[in-house]
PAGUKE-893223 format. One record per residue (C-alpha): residue number from 0; residue in three letters; y, z, x. Coordinates in steps of 0.5 Angstrom, whole numbers, padded with zeros to 4 digits. Layout:
BEGIN
NUM  ala  Y  Z  X
...
END
This chain:
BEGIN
0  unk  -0077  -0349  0216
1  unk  -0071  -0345  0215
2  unk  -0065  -0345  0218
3  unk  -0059  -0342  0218
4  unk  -0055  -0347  0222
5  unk  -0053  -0353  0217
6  unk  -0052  -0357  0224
7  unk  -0058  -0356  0226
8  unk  -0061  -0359  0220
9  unk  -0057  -0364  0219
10  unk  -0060  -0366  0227
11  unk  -0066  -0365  0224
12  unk  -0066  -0369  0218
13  unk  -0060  -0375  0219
14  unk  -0064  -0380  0221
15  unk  -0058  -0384  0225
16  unk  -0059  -0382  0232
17  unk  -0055  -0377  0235
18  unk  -0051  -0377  0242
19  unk  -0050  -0369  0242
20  unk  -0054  -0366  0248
21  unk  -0059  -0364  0242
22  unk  -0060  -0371  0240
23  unk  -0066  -0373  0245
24  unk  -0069  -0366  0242
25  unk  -0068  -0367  0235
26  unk  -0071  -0374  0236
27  unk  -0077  -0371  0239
28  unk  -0078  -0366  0234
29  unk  -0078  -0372  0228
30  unk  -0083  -0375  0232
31  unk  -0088  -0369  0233
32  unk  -0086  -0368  0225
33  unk  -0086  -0374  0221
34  unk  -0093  -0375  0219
35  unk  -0094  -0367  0217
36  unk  -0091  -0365  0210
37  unk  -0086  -0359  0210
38  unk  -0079  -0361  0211
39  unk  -0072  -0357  0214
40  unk  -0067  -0354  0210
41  unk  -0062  -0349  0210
42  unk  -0062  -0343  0208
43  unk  -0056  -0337  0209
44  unk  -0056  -0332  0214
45  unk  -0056  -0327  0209
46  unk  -0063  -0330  0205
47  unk  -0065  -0331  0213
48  unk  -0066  -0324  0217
49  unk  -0074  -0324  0219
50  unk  -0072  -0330  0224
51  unk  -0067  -0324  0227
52  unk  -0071  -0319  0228
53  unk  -0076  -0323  0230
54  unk  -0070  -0326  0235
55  unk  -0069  -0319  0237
56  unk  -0075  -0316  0238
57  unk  -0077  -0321  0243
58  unk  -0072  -0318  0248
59  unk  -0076  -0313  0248
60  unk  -0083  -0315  0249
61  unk  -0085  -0316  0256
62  unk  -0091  -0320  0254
63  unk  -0092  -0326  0249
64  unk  -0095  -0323  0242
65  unk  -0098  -0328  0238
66  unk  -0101  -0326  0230
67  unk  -0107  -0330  0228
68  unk  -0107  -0326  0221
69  unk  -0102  -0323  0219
70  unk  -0095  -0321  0222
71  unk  -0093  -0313  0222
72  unk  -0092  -0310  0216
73  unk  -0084  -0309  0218
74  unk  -0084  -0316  0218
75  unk  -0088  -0318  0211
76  unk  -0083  -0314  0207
77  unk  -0077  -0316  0210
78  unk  -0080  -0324  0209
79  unk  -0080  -0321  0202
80  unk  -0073  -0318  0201
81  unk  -0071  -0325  0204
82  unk  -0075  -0329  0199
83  unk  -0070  -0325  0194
84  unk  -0064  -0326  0198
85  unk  -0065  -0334  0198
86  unk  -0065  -0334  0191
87  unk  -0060  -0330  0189
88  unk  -0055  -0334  0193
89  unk  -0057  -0340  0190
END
């Protein structure tokens, strides 16, 4: 999983216990993931814009939608631009 809140990765990766509001949470989400591989990385905002147009067009959703193929083709194209951004930040 990508995010663009450094903070948040350092939750989801430091394995001391955190006393944020956020820390019981993080915990969980450990928990839920530790036996499944992936892992949480930070990516810059910039290299991160399908996660906000997603974002934004939830709000105007009425309805909970969910993509068992694939996701719409605005979406697929603009996960590719963003490919091309994280690796021209790094």
């Amino acid at each position: 999983m990508a995010t663009d809140c450094l903070q948040l990765v350092r939750l989801l990766t430091e394995q001391s216990y955190s006393r944020s509001e956020l820390g019981v949470v993080c915990r969980n989400i450990r928990r839920l993931v530790e036996d499944r591989r992936g892992s949480f990385s930070h990516t810059y905002k910039e290299a991160n814009e399908a996660a906000h147009i997603m974002a934004h067009a939830r709000t105007r959703w009425d309805e909970r939608i969910v993509w068992l193929d694939r996701p719409p083709i605005y979406l697929v194209d603009r996960i590719k631009l963003d490919d091309v951004a994280a690796n021209s930040v790094q």
